[in-house]
N, C-alpha and C positions, 0 to 999 in steps of 0.2 A: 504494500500500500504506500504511495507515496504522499509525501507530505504537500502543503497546500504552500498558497503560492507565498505567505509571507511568514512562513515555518510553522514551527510546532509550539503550543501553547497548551501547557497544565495549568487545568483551573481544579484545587481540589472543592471536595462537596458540591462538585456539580448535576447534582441528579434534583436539584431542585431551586425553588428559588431562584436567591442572587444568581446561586451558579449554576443553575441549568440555563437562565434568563442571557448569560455572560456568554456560557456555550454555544447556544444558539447563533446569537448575534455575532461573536467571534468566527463561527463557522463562515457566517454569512459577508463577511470583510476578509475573508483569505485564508485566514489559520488552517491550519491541522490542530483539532482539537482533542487532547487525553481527557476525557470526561470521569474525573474519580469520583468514587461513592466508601462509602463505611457500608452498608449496608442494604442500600434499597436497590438493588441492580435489575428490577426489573423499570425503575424510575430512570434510569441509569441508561438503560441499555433504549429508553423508550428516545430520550435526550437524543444516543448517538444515529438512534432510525432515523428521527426526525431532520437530522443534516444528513444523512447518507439522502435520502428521497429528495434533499434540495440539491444534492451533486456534489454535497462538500464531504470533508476526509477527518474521519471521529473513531473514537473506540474508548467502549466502558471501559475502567480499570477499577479490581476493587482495592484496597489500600488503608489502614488506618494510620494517618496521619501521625501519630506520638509515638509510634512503632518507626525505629528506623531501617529494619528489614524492609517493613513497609510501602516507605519514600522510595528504597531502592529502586524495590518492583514497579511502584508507580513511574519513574522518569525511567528504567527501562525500557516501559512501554512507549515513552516519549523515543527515545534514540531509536526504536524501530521504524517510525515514524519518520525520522527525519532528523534536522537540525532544530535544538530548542530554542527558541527564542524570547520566550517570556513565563512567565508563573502570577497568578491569582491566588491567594493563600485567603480561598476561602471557609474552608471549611470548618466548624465553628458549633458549640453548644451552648443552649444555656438551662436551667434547672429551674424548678417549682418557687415562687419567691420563696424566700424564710431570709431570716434574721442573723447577722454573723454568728453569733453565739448559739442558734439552731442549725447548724451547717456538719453535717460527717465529714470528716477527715476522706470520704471514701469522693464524696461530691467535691472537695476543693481539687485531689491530685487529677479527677476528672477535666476539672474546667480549666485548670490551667494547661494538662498533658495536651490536650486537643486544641485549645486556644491560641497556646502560647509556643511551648515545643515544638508543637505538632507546626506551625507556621517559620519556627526556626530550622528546622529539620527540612523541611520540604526548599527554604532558600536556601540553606548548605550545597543541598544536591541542584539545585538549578545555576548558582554561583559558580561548581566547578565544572559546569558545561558552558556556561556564558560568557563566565571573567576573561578577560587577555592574559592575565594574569596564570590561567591555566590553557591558553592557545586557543580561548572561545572569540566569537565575534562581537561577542557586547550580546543585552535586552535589556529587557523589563521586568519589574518583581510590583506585583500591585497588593497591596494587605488591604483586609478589611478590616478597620476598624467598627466604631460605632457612638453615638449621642451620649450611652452608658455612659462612657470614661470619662466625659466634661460632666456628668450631674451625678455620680456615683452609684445611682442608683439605692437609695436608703429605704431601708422594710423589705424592698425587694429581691436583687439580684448584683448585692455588692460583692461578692466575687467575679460575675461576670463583668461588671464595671472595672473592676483592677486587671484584671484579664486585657481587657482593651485598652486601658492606661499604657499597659506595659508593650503592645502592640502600636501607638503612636510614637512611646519610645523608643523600638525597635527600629520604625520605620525612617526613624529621623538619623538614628547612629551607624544603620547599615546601609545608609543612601550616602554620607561620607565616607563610609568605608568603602566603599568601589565604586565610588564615582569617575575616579579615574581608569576604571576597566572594562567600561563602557559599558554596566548597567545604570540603569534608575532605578529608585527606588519611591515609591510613593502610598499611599493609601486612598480611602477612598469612607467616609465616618457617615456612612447610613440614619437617619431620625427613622420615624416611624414607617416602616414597609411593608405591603399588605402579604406576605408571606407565610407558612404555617409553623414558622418558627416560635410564635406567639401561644400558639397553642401545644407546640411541646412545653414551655414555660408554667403551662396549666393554665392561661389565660385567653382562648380562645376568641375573645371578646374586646380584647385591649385597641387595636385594629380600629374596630366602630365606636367605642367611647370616647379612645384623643382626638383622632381625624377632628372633630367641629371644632376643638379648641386649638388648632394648628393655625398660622398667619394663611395658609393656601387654605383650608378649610378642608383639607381632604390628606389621605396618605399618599406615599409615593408609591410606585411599583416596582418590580423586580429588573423592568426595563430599563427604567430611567436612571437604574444604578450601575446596570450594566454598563450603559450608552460612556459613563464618566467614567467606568475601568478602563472601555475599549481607548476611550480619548488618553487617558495615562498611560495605555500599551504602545499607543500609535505614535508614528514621527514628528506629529502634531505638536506631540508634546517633549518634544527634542531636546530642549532646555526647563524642563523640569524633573528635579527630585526633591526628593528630603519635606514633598509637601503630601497635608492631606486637602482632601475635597470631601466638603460637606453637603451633601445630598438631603435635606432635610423638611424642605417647603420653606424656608425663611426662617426656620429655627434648629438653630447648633444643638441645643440643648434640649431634649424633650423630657416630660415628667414621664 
């Protein structure tokens, strides 16, 4: 299978959402796209039909992300594919609200291994395909942040808030650190998105209660976050790293 015309691109947690929404559209702009999943590979595999039937060049991988046998396998599957050229470090949990002091020891090494690791881990392995530094041609590394990390998220999901704190900090120290090797580095810090991430959360509902109180009056979609990954991956954005992009409706910050 050969790769598409402007190489190959791992988006992890693509089987849904941000990242199936990113796949898609990636597909649709040239990539060759690794479509990884934890889990749902029938979600996964629906993702890469859905660009093979538009003529583009995809394939599920499954992979957990804080495993770095894992990663391996996942860009593996990329170098069969082609030459890499960029990574999406989206893939991403978050938990039932509670309260720091109501948190398992079993839920924190969770949120951070898949959050945080699992997002260091995965730039490790596309760094030493891309750097100059190791005989790469340069790309792009897009994270996802999130709203959480500017309001901490109090009562709810303050481990996933530090989670993403620690992911804008990443984004900023590893965007000087090979800037000169011809990646970028950037992110991309989603407000409220109407995805089913909310109802893994246990909040099903959250989605249609903020939306009225937002400056736009409504949520954003999984598109519209895509749309500002693909613009950070693209040549467009030639002379940017070390920044994030807030996708929010007019507010950074969301309750």
């Amino acid at each position: 299978m050969a790769a598409g015309a402007k190489g190959v691109l791992v988006v992890t947690g693509g089987s849904r959402g941000i990242g199936a929404a990113t796949c898609l559209l990636a597909a649709e702009r040239g990539y060759a796209v690794v479509v990884n999943y934890a889990e749902s590979v029938t979600a996964a595999e629906h993702v890469a039909a859905q660009i093979h039937a538009r003529g583009g060049v995809a394939v599920a991988v499954r992979g957990d992300v804080s495993l770095e046998e894992d990663v391996e396998h996942i860009f593996a599957a990329a170098d069969r594919l082609g030459t890499l050229v960029g990574l999406v470090n989206n893939a991403g949990v978050i938990d039932v609200a509670a309260r720091v002091d109501e948190m398992s020891i079993e839920r924190l090494t969770r949120m951070f291994s898949i959050n945080v690791i699992g997002s260091l881990l995965c730039a490790k392995a596309a760094i030493r395909r891309m750097s100059s530094r190791h005989g790469g041609k340069g790309g792009s590394i897009v994270n996802l942040s999130s709203a959480a990390s500017k309001l901490g998220s109090p009562g709810f999901y303050v481990d996933y808030a530090a989670a993403k704190g620690a992911i804008d900090t990443f984004t900023v120290g590893l965007a000087l650190e090979v800037a000169a090797e011809g990646i970028r580095v950037n992110a991309v810090r989603p407000g409220i998105i109407d995805t089913d991430i909310h109802a893994s959360g246990g909040e099903p509902d959250r989605v249609a209660r903020i939306a009225p109180t937002l400056p736009m009056a409504r949520a954003g979609t999984a598109e519209e976050v895509a749309r500002a990954i693909l613009w950070l991956l693209s040549d467009e954005a030639s002379y940017t790293t070390g920044t994030t992009i807030a996708v929010s409706g007019g507010r950074a910050i969301v309750p």
